[in-house]
Every structure is written in structure tokens, then in C-alpha cells.
C-alpha positions as CSV (number, residue, x, y, z in Angstrom):
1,X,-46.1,25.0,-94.6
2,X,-44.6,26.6,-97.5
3,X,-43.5,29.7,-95.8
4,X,-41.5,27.0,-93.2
5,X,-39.7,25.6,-96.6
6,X,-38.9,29.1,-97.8
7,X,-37.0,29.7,-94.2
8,X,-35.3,27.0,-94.1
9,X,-34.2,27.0,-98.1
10,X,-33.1,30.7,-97.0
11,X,-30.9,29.7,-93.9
12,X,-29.5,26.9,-96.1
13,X,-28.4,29.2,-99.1
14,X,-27.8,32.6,-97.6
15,X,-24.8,33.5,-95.1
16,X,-26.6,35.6,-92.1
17,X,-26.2,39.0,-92.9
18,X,-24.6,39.8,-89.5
19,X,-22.0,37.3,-90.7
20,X,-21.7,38.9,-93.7
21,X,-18.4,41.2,-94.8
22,X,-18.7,44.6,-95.6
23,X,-18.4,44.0,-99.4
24,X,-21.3,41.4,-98.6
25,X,-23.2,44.0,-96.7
26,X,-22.9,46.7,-99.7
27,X,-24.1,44.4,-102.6
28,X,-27.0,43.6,-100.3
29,X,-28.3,46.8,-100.0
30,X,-27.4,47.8,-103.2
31,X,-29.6,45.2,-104.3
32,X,-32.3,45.5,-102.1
33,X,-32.4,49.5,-103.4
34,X,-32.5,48.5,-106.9
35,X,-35.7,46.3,-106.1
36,X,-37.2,49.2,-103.8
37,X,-36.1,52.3,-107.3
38,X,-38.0,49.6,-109.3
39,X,-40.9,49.5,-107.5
40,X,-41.4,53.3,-107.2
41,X,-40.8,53.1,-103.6
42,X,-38.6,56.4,-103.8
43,X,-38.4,57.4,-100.1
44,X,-36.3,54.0,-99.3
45,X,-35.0,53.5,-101.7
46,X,-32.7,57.0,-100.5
47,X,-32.6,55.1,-97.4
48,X,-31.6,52.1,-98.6
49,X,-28.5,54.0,-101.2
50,X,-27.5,55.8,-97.8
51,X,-27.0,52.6,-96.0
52,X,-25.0,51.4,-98.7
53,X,-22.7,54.5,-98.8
54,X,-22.1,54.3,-95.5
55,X,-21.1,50.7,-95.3
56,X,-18.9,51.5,-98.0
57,X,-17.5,54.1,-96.1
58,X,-17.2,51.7,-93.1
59,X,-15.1,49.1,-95.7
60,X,-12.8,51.9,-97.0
61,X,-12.1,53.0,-93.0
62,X,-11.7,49.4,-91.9
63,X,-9.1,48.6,-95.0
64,X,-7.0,52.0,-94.4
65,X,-7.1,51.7,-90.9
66,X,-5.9,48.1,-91.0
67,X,-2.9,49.5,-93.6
68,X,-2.1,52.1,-91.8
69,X,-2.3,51.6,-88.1
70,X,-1.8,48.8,-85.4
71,X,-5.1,49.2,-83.8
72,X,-7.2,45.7,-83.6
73,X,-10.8,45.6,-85.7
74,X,-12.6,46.1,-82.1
75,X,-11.0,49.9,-81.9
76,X,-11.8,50.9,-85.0
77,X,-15.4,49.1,-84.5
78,X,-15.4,51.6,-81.5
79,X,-14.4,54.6,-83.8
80,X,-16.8,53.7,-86.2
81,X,-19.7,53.8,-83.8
82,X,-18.0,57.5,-82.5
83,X,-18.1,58.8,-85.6
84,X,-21.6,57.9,-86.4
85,X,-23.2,59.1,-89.7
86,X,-21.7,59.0,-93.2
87,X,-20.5,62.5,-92.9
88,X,-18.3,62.1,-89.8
89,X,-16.8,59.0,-90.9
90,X,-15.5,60.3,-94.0
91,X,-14.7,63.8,-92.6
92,X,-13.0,62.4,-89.3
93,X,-12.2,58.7,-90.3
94,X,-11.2,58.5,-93.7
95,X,-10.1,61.5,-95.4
96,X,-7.6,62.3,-92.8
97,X,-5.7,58.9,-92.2
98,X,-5.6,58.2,-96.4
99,X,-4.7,61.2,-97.7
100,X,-1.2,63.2,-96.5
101,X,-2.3,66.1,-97.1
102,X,-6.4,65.7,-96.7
103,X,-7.5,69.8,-97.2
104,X,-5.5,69.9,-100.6
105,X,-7.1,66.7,-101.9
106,X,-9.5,67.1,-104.3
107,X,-10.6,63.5,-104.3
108,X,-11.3,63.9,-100.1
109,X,-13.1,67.1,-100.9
110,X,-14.8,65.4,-103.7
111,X,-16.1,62.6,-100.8
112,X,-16.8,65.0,-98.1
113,X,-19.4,67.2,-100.5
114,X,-20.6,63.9,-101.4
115,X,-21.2,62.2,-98.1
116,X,-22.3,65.6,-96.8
117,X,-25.4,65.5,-100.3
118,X,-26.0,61.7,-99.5
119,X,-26.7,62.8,-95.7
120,X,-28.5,65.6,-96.4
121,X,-31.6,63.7,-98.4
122,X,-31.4,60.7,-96.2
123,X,-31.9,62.8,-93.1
124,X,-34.9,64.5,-94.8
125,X,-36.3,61.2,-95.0
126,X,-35.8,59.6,-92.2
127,X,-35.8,62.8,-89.5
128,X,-38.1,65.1,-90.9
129,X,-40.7,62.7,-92.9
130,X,-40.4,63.8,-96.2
131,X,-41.3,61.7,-98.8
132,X,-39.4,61.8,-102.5
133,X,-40.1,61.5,-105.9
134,X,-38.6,59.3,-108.3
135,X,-36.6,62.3,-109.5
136,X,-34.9,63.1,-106.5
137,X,-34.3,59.2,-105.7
138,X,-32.7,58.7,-109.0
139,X,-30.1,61.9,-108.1
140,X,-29.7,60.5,-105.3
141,X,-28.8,56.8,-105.8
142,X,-26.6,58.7,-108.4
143,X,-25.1,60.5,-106.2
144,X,-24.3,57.4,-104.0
145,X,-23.3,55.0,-106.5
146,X,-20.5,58.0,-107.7
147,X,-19.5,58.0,-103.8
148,X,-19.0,54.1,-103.4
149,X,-17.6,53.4,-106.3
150,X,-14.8,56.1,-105.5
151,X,-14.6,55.4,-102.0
152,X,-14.2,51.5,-102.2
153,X,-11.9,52.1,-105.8
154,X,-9.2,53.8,-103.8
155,X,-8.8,50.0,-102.3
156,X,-9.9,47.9,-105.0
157,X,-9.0,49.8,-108.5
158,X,-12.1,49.9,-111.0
159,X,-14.8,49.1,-108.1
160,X,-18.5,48.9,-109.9
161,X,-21.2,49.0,-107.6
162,X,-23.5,48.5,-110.4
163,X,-21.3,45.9,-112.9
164,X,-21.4,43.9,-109.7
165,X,-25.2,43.6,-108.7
166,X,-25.5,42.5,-112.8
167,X,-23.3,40.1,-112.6
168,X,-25.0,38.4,-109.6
């Protein structure tokens, strides 16, 4: 009975996170990652701080694109699903349609190297079963928190990933 009141409290006070925008989607995970880094669950929580790179990523493309081109949110929805993977969205997506003049940019350099880290121990995780310490999930959630705030900042000036999941 109790887990029936818990459900329906939840559909009541939460927004579906399907529903949710990408912003949403981001503080949710970021969130949840802080609960799983707490908990010494180091292997996803480096999951959980890849997600929320890459639906950071997925913000910043969707707000350029929208700026920058006439294509409806379906398209870039489709590009999005092309480009699959944090690395080829920022590489293929991003860098190229926000900066003019992408392979003298240090900032898009500065997000490719880091999208390219954040990949790399994700995919160790998740494709090759190797589990972390809470060392490397600390570098890592690091490394991702550096990436989001300076991906989403280049839209909304002094983005905190963190600041925000305090203030919640």
C-alpha cells in the first residue's frame, strides 16, 4: 500500500522525465550521480557524469542549431541520433556550426579533448566491464562537470552544474 502512495505522490510532483527539457534532463542526472559518488558506487556514477555530458552536449547542439539554422527540432533530433556518442556530437555537431573558424579555437579543442576523456572512461565501463575506483570516478565527474559547464556557458553565461543541484 505504501509503495502505491509513493507512485502516485511521484506522478503528482515530478514532470515525466521524457517530458522533461534538456536542462531538466542534465540536473537529473547530475543529481542522480551525486547520490551514486556518495554511495561509493564509482562505476556509475562515470556512467551516470557521461549521460549528463552528453545531454549537455545535446542542449548546446539543439540551442546553436536553432540560432543558426532553419532546420525544425525533428532534423536535428535525426542528427543527433547520427552523430551518436558524446565525441561525434561535439566533433561533428557542435564545434563546427558555433565556432567560425572550429580548428583554431581553443575553446572547441578544449571540448573535443574533453568529450574524447569523458568517452574514453565511460566506454571502459560500459563496453569492456571495468569497474573504477573512487579516484578515477572523482577525475572523471571532474572532468565532466569542467565540460558541461563550458559547453552549456557558451549559451547561458556563468552555467554551474554544481551551484545548481545545491540550490535544489
Amino acid at each position: 500500500m505504501a509503495k502505491t502512495i509513493d507512485e502516485a505522490h511521484r506522478k503528482t510532483s515530478k514532470k515525466p522525465y521524457n517530458e522533461r527539457s534538456d536542462l531538466e534532463k542534465l540536473q537529473s542526472q547530475w543529481n542522480k550521480l551525486s547520490g551514486l559518488h556518495l554511495r561509493d558506487e564509482p562505476s556509475a556514477a562515470i556512467v551516470r557524469c557521461a549521460t549528463a555530458a552528453e545531454i549537455a552536449a545535446n542542449y548546446a547542439i539543439r540551442t546553436e542549431w536553432a540560432r543558426q539554422t532553419e532546420f525544425d527540432a525533428a532534423i536535428v533530433d535525426q542528427f543527433l541520433r547520427w552523430a551518436n556518442g558524446l565525441q561525434l556530437k561535439v566533433s561533428r555537431l557542435f564545434v563546427p556550426i558555433y565556432f567560425a573558424r572550429p580548428e583554431k579555437s581553443k575553446t572547441g579543442k578544449a571540448l573535443i579533448k574533453s568529450a574524447d576523456r569523458i568517452n574514453s572512461v565511460r566506454n571502459a565501463v560500459v563496453h569492456q566491464g571495468a569497474f573504477s575506483n573512487a579516484e578515477e570516478a572523482e577525475a572523471a565527474i571532474s572532468e565532466a562537470k569542467t565540460f558541461i559547464n563550458l559547453i552549456v556557458g557558451l549559451s547561458i553565461p556563468g552555467f554551474d552544474i554544481a551551484a545548481k543541484a545545491t540550490s535544489k
